[in-house]
N, CA and C atoms of all chains as a GROMACS GRO file, in nm:
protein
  588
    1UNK      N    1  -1.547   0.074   0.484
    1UNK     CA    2  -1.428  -0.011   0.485
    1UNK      C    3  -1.302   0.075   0.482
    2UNK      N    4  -1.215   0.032   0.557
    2UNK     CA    5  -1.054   0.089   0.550
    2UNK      C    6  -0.952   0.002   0.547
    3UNK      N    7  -0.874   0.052   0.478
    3UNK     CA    8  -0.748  -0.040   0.482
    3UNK      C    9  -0.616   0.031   0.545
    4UNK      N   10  -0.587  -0.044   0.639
    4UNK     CA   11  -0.487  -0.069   0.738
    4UNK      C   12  -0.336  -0.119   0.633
    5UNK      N   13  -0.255   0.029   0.618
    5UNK     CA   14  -0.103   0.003   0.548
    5UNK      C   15   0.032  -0.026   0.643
    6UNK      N   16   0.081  -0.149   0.649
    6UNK     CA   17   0.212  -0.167   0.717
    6UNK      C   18   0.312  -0.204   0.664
    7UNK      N   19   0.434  -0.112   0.699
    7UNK     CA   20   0.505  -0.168   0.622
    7UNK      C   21   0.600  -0.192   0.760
    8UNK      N   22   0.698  -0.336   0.742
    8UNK     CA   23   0.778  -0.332   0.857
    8UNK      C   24   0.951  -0.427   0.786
    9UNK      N   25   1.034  -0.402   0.845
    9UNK     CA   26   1.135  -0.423   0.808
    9UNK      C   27   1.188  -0.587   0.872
   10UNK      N   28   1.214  -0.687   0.780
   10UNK     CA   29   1.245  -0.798   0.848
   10UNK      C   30   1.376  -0.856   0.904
   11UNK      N   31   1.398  -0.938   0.977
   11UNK     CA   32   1.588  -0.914   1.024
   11UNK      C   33   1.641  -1.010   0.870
   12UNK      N   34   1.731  -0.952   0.817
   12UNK     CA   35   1.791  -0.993   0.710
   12UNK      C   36   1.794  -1.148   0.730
   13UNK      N   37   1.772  -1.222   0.632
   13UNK     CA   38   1.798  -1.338   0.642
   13UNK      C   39   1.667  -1.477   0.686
   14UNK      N   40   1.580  -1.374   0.723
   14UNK     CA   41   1.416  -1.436   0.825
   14UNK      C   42   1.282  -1.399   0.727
   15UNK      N   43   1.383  -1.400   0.584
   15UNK     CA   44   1.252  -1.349   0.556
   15UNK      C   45   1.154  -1.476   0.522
   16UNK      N   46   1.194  -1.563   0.439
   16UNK     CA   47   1.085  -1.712   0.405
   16UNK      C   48   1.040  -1.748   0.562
   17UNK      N   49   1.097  -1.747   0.667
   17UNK     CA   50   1.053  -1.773   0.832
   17UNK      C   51   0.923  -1.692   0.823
   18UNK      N   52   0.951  -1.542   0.810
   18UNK     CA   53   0.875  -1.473   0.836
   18UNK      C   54   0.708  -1.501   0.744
   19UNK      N   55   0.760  -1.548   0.651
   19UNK     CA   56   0.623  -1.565   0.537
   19UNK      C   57   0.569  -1.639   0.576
   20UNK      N   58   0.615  -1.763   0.636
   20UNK     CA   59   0.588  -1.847   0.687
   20UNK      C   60   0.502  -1.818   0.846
   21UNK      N   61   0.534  -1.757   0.896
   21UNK     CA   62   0.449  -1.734   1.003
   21UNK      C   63   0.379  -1.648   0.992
   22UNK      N   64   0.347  -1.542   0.902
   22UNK     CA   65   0.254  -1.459   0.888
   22UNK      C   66   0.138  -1.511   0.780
   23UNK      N   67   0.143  -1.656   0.733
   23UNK     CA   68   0.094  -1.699   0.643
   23UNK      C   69  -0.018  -1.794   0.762
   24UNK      N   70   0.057  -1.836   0.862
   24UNK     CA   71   0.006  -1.875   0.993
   24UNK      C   72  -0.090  -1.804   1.063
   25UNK      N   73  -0.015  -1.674   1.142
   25UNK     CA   74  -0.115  -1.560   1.182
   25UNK      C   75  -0.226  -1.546   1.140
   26UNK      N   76  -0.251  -1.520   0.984
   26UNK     CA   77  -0.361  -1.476   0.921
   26UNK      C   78  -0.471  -1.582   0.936
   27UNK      N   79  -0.404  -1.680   0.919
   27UNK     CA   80  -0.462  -1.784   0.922
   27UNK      C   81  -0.566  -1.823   1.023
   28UNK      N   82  -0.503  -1.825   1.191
   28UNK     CA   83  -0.522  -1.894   1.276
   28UNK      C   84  -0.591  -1.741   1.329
   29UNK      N   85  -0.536  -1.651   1.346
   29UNK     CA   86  -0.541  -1.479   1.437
   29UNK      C   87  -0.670  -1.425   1.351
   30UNK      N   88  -0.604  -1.385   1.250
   30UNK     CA   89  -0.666  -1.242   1.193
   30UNK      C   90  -0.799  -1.285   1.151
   31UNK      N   91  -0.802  -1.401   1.118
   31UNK     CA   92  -0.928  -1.419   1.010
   31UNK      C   93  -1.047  -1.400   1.071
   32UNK      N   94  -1.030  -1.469   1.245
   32UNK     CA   95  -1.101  -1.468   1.359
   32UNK      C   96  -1.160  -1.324   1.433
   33UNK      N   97  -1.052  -1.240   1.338
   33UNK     CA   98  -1.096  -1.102   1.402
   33UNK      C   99  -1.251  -1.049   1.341
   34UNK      N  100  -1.280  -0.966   1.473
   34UNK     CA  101  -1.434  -0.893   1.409
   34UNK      C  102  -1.406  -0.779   1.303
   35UNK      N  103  -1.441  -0.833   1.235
   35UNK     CA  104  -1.469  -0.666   1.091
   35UNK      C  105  -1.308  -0.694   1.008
   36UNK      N  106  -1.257  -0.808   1.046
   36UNK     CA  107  -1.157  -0.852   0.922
   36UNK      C  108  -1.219  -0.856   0.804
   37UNK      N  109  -1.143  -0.836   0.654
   37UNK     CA  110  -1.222  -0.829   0.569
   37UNK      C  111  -1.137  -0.933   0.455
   38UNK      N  112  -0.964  -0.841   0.453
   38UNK     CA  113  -0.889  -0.911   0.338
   38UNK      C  114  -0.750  -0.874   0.389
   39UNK      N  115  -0.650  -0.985   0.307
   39UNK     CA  116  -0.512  -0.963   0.355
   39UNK      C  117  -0.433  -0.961   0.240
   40UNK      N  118  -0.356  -0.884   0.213
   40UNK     CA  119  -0.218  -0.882   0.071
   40UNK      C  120  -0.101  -0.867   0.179
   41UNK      N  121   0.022  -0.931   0.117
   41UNK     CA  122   0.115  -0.920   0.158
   41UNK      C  123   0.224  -0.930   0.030
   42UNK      N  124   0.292  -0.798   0.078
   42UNK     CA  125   0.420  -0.743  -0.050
   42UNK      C  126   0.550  -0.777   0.028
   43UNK      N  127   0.635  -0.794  -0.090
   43UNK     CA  128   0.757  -0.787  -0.087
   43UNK      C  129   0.874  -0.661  -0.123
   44UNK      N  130   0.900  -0.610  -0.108
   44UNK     CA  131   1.012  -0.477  -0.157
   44UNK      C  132   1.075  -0.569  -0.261
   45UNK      N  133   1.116  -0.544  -0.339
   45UNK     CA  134   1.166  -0.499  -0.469
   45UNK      C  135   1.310  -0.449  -0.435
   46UNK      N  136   1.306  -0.337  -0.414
   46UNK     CA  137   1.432  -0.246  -0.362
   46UNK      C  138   1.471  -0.265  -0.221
   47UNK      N  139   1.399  -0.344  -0.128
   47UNK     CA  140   1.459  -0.310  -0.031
   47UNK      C  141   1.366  -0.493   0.031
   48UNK      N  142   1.442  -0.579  -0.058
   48UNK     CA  143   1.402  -0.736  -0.009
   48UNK      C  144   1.364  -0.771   0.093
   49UNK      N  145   1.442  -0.731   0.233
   49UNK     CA  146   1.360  -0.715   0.336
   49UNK      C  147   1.264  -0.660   0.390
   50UNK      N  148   1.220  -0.567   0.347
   50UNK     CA  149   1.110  -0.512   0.388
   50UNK      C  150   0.954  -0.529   0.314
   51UNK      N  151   0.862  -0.558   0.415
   51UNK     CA  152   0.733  -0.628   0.315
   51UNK      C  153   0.653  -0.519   0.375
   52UNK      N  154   0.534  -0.527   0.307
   52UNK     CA  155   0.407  -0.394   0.324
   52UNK      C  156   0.301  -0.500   0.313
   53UNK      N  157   0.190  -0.490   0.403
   53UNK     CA  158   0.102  -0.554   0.425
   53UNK      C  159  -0.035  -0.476   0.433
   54UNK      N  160  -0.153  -0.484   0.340
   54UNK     CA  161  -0.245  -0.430   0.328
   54UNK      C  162  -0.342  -0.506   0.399
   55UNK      N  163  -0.430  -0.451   0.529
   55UNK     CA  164  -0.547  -0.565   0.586
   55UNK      C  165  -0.695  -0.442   0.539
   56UNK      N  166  -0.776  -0.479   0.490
   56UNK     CA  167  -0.920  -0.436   0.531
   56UNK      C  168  -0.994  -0.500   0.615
   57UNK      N  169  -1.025  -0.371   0.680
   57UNK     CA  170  -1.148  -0.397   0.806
   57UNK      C  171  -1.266  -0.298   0.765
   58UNK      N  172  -1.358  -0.352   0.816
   58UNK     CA  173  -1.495  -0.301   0.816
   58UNK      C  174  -1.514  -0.122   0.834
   59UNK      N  175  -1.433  -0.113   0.943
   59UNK     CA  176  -1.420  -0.013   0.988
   59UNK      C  177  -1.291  -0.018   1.096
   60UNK      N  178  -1.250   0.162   1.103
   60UNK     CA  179  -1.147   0.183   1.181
   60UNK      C  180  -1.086   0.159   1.296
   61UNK      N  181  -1.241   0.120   1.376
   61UNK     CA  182  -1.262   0.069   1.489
   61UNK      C  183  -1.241  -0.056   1.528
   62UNK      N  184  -1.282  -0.149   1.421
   62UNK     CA  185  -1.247  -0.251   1.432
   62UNK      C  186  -1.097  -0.308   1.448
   63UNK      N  187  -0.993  -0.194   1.355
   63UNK     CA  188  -0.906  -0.251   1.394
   63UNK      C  189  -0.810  -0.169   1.502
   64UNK      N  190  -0.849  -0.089   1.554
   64UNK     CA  191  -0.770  -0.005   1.648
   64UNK      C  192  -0.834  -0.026   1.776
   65UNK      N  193  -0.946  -0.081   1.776
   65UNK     CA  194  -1.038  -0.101   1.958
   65UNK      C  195  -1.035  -0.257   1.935
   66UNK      N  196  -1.164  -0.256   1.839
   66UNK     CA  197  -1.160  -0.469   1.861
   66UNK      C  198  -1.035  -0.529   1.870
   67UNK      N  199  -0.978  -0.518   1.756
   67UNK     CA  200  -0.818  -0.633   1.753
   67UNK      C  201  -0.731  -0.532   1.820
   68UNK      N  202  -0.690  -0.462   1.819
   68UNK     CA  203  -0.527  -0.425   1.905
   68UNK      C  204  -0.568  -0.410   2.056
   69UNK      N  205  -0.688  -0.404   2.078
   69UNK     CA  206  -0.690  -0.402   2.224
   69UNK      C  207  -0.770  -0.566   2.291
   70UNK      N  208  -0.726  -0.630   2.118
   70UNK     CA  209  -0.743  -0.790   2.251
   70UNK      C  210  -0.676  -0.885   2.239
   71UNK      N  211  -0.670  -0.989   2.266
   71UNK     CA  212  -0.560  -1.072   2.310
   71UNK      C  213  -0.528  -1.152   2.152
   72UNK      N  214  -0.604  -1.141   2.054
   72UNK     CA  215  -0.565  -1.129   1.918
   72UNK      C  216  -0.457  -1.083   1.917
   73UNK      N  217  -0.418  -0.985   1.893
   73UNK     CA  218  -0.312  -0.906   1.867
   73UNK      C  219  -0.242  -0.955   1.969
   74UNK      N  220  -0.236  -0.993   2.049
   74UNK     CA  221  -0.124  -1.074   2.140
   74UNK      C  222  -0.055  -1.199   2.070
   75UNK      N  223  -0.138  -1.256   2.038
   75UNK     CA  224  -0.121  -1.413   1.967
   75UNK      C  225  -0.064  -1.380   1.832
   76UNK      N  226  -0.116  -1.290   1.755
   76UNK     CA  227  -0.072  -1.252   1.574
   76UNK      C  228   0.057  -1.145   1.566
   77UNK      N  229   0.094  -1.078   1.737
   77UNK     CA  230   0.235  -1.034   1.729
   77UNK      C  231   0.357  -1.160   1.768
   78UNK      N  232   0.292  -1.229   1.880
   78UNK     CA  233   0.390  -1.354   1.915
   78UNK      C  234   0.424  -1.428   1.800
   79UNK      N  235   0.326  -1.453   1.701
   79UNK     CA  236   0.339  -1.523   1.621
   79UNK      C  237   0.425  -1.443   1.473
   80UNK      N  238   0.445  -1.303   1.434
   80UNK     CA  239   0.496  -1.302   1.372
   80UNK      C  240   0.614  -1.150   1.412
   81UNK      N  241   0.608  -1.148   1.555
   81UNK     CA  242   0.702  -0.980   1.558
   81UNK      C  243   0.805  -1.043   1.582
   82UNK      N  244   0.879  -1.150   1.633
   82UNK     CA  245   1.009  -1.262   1.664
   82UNK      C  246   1.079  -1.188   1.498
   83UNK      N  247   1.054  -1.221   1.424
   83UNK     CA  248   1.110  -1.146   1.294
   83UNK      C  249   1.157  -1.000   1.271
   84UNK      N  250   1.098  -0.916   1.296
   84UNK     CA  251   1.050  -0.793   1.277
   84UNK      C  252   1.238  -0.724   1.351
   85UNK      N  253   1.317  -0.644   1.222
   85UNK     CA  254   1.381  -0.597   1.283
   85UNK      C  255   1.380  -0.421   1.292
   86UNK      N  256   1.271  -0.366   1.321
   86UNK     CA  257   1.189  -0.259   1.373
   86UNK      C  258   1.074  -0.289   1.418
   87UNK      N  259   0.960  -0.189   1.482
   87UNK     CA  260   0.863  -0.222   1.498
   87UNK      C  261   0.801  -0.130   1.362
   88UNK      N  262   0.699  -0.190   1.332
   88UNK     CA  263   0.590  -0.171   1.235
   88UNK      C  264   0.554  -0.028   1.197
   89UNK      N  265   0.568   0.019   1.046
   89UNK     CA  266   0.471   0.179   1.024
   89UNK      C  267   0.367   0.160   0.963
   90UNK      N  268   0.240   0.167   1.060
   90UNK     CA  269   0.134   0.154   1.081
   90UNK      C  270  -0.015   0.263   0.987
   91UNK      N  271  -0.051   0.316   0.905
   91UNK     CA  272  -0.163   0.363   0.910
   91UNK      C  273  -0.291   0.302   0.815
   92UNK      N  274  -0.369   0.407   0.865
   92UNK     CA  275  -0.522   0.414   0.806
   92UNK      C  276  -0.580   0.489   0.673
   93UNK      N  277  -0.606   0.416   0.598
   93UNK     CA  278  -0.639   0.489   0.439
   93UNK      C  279  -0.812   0.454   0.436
   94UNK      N  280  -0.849   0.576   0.381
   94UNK     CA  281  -1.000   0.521   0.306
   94UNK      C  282  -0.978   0.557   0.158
   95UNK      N  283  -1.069   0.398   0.108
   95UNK     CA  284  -1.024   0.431  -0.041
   95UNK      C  285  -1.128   0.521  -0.091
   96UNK      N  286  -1.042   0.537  -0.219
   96UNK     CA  287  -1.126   0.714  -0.254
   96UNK      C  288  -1.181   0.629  -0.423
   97UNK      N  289  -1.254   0.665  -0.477
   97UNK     CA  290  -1.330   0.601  -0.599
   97UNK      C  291  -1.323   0.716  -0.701
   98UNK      N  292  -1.248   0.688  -0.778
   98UNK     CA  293  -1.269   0.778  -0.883
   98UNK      C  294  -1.351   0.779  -1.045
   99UNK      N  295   0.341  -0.988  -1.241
   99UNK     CA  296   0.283  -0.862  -1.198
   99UNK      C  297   0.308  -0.816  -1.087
  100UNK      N  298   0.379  -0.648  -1.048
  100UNK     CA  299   0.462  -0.590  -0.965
  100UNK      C  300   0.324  -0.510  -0.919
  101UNK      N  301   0.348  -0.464  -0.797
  101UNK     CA  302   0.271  -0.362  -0.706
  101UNK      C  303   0.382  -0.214  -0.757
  102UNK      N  304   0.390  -0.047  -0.749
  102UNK     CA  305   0.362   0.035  -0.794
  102UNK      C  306   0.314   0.083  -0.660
  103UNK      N  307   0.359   0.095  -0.498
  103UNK     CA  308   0.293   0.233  -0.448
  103UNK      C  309   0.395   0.332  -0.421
  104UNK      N  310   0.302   0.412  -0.397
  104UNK     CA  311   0.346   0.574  -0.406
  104UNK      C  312   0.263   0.646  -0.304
  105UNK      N  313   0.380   0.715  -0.180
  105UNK     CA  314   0.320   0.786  -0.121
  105UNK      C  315   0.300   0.937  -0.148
  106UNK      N  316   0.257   0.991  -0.149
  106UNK     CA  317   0.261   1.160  -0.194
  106UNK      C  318   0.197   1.235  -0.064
  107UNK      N  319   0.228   1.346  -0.052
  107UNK     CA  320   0.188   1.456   0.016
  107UNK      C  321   0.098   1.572  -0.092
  108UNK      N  322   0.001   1.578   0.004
  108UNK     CA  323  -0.083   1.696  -0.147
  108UNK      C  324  -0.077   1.824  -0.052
  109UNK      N  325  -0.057   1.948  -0.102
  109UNK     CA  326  -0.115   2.086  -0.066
  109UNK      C  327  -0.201   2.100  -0.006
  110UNK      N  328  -0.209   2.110   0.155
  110UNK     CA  329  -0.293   2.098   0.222
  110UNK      C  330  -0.465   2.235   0.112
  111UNK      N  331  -0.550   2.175   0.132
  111UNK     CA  332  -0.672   2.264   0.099
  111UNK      C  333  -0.709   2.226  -0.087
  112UNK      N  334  -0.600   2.124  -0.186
  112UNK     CA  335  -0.574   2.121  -0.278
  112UNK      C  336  -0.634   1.923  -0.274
  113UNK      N  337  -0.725   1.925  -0.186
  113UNK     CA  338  -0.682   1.753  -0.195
  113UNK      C  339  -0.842   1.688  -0.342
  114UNK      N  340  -0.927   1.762  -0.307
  114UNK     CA  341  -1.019   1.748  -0.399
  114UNK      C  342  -0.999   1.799  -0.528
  115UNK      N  343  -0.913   1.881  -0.555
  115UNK     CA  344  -0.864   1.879  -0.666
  115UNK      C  345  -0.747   1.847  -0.674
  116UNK      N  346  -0.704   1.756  -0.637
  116UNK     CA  347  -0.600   1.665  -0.699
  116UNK      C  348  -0.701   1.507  -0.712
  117UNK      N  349  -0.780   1.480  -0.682
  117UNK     CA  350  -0.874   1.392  -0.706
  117UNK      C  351  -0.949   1.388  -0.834
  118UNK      N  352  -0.964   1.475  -0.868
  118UNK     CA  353  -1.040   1.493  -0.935
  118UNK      C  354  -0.916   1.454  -1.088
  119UNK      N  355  -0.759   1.558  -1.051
  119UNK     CA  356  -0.661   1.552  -1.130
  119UNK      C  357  -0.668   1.397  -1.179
  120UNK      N  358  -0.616   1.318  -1.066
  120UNK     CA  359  -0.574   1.196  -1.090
  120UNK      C  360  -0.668   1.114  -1.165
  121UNK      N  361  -0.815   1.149  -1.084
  121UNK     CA  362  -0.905   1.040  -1.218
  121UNK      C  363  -0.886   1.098  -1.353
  122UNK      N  364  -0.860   1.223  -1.385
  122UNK     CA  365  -0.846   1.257  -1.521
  122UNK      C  366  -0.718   1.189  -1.594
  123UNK      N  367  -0.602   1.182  -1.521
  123UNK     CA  368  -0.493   1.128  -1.525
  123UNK      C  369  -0.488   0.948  -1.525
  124UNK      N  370  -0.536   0.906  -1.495
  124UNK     CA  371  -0.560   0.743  -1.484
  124UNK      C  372  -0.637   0.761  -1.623
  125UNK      N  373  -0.757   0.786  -1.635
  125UNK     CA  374  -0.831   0.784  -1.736
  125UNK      C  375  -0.782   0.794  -1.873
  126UNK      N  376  -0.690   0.915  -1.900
  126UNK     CA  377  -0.656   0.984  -2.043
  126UNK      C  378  -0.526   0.895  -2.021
  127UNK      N  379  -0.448   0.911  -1.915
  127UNK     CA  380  -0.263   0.874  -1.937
  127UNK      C  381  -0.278   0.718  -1.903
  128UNK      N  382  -0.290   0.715  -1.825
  128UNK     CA  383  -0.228   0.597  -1.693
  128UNK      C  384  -0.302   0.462  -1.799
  129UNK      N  385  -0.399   0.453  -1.817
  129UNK     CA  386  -0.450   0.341  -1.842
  129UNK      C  387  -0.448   0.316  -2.041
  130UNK      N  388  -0.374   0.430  -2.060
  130UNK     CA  389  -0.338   0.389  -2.245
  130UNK      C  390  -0.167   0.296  -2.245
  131UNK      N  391  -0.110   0.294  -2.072
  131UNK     CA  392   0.035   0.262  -2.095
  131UNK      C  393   0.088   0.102  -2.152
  132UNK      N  394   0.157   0.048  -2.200
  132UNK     CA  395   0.162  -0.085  -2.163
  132UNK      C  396   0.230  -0.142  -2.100
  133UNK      N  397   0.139  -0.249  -2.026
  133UNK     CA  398   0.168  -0.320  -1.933
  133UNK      C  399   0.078  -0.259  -1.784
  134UNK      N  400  -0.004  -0.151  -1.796
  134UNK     CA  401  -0.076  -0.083  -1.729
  134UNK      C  402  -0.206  -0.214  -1.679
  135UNK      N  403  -0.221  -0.253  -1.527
  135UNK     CA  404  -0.307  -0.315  -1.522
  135UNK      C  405  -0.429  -0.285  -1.412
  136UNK      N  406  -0.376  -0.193  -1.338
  136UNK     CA  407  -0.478  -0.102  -1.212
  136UNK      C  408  -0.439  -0.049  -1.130
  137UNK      N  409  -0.524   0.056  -1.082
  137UNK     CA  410  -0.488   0.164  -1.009
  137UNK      C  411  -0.617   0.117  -0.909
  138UNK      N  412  -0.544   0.165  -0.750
  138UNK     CA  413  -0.612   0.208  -0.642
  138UNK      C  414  -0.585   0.346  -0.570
  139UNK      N  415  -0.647   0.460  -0.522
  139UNK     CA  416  -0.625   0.528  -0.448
  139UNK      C  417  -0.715   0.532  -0.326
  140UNK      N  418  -0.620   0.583  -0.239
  140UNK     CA  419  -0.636   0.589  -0.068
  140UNK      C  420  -0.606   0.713  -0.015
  141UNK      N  421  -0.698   0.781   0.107
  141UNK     CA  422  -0.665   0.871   0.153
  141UNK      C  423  -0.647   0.855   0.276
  142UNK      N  424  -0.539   0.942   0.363
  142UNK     CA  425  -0.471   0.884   0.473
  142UNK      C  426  -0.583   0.915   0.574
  143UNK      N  427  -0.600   0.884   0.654
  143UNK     CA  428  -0.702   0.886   0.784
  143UNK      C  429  -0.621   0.966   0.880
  144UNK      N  430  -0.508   0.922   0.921
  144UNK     CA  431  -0.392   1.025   0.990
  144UNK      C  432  -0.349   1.093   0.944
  145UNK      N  433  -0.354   1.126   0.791
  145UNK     CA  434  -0.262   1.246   0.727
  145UNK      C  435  -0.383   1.290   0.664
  146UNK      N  436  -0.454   1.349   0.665
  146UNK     CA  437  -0.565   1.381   0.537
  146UNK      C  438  -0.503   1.430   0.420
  147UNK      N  439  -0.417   1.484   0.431
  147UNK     CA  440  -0.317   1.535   0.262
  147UNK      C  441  -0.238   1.439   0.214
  148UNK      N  442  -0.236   1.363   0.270
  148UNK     CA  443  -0.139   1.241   0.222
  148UNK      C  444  -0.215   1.118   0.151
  149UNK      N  445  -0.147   1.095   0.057
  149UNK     CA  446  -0.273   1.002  -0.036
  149UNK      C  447  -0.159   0.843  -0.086
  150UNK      N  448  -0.230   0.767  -0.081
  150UNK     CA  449  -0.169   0.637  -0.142
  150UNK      C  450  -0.191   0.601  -0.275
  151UNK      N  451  -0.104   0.569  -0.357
  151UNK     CA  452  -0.185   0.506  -0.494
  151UNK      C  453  -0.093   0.358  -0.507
  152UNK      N  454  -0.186   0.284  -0.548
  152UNK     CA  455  -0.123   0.140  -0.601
  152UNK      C  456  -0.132   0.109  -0.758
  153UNK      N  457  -0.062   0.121  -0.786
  153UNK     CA  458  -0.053   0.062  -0.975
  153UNK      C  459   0.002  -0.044  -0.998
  154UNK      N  460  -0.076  -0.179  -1.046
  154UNK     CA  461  -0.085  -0.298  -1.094
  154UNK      C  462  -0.008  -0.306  -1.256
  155UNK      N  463   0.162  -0.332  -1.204
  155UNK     CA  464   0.217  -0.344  -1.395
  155UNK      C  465   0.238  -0.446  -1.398
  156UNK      N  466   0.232  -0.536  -1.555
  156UNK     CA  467   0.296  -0.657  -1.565
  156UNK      C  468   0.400  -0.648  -1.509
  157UNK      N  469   0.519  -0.600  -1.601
  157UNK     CA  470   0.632  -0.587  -1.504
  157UNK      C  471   0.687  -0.478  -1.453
  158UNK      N  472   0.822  -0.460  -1.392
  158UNK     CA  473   0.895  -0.376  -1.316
  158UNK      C  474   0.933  -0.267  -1.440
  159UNK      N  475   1.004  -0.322  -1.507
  159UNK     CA  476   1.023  -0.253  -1.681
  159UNK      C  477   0.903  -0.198  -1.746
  160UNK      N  478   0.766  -0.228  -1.724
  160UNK     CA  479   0.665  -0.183  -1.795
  160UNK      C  480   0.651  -0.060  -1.712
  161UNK      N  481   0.689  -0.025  -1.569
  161UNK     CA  482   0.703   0.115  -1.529
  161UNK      C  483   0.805   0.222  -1.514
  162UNK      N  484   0.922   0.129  -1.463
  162UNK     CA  485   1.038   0.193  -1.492
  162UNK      C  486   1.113   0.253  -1.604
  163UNK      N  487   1.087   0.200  -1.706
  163UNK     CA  488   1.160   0.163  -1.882
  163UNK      C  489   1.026   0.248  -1.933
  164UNK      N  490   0.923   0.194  -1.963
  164UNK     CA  491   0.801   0.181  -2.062
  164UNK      C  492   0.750   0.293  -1.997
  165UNK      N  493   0.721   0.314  -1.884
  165UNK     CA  494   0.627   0.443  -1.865
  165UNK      C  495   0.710   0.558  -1.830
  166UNK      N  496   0.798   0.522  -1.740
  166UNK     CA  497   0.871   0.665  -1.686
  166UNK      C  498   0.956   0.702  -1.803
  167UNK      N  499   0.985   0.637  -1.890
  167UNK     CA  500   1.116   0.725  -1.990
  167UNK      C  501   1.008   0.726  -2.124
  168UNK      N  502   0.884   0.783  -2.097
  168UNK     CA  503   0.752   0.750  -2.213
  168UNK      C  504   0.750   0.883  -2.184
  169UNK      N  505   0.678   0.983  -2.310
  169UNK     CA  506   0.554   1.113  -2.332
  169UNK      C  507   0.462   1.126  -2.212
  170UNK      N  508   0.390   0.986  -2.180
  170UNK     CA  509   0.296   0.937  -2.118
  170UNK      C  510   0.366   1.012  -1.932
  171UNK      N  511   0.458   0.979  -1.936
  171UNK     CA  512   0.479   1.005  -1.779
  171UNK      C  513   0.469   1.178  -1.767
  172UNK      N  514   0.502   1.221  -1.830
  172UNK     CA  515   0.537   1.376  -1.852
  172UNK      C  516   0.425   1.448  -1.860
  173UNK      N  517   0.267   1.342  -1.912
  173UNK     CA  518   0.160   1.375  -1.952
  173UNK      C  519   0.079   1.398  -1.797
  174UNK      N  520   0.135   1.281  -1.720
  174UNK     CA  521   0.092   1.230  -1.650
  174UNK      C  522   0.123   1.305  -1.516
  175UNK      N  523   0.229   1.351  -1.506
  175UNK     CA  524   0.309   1.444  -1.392
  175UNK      C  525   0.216   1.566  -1.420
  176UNK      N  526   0.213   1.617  -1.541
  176UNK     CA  527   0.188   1.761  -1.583
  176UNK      C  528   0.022   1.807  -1.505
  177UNK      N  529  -0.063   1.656  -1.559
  177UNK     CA  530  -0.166   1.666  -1.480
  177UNK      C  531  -0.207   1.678  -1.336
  178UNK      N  532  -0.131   1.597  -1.276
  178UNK     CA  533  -0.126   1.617  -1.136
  178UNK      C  534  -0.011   1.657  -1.011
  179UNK      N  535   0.122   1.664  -1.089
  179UNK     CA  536   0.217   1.710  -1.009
  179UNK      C  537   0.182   1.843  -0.937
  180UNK      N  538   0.108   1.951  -1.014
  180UNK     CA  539   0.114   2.044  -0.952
  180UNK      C  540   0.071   2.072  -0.830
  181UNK      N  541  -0.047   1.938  -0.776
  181UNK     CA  542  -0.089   1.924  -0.641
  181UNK      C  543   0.011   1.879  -0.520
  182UNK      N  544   0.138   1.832  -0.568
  182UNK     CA  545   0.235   1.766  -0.501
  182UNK      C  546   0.293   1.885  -0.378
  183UNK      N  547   0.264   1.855  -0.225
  183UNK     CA  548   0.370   1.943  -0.138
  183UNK      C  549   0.504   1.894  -0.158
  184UNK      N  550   0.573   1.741  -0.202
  184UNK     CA  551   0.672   1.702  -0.206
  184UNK      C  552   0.666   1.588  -0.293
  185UNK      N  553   0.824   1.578  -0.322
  185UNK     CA  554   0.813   1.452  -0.459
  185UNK      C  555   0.775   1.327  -0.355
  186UNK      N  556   0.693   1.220  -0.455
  186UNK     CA  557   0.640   1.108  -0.384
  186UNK      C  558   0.662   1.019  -0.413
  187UNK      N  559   0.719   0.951  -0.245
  187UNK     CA  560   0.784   0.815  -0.252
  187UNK      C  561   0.736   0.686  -0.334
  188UNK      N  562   0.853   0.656  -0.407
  188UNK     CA  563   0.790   0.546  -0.451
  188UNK      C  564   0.892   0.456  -0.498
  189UNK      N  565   0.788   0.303  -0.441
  189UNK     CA  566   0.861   0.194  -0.424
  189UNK      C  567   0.799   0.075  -0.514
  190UNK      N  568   0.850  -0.011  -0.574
  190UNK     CA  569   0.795  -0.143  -0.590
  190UNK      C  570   0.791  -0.260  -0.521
  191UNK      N  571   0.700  -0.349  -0.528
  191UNK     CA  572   0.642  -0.466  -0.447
  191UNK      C  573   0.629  -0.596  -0.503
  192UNK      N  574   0.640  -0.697  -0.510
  192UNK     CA  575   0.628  -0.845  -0.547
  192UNK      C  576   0.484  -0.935  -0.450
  193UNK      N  577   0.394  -0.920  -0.488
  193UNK     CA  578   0.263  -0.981  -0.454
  193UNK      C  579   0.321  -1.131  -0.373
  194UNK      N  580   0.288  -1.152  -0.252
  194UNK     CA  581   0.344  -1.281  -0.193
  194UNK      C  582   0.217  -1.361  -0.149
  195UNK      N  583   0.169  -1.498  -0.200
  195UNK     CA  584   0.093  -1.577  -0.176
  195UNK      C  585   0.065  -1.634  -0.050
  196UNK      N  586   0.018  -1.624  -0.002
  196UNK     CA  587   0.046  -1.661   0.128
  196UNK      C  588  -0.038  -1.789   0.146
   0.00000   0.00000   0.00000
């Protein structure tokens, strides 16, 4: 399992819009994806607009070949990048067990 | 209850022992604090020296106030700062229900 860290910046003012449609996405998009696992979604603190979104997938693959290269990710950006005032910083963590 | 991540950069060749640091550090420091409620760590897939940690506080004050101006933080740096290539970002988060 890996978890997929994003953090992306929202246009001031879009942010309850934005919760709102990413509360959608997950919903309708992601859940449907192969090797989806779990979804958190943060808020900044220091920087209100900007939220960080933790997804686990099965594996790495799953989310860099299965979902970004299919029409998923077409439908779960339409549905929540209209907000987004950058595009997304994107990576890949494996958790470590101590 | 606030999210607590922190990105860090480790010394490239230093990453298993800073692993090893931090569980000693969660174990003895991190988890005697109050308001201390969990730790996750992550290792970057694109950065291999770059590591994520998430710490679960009641509140914003139980880390800012209560831990960082505490013995405990100093205890806590001492153990594992020395693995640090650079000081590590860190932000707080507000858990959003979706």
């Amino acid at each position: 399992m890996i978890t997929e860290i994003a953090v992306v910046q929202i246009i001031p003012g879009q942010e309850q819009d934005f919760e709102k449609a990413i509360a959608i996405a997950v919903s309708t998009v992601l859940t449907t994806a192969a090797g989806y696992m779990n979804f958190n979604l943060h808020r900044g603190i220091e920087s209100p607009s900007t939220y960080t979104f933790l997804i686990q997938w099965r594996s790495l693959e799953d989310h860099t070949l299965g979902f970004r290269e299919s029409d998923l990710f077409v439908q779960w950006r339409a549905i929540i990048g209209k907000h987004f005032a950058a595009p997304p910083q994107v990576e890949h963590w494996e958790g470590i067990t101590i």
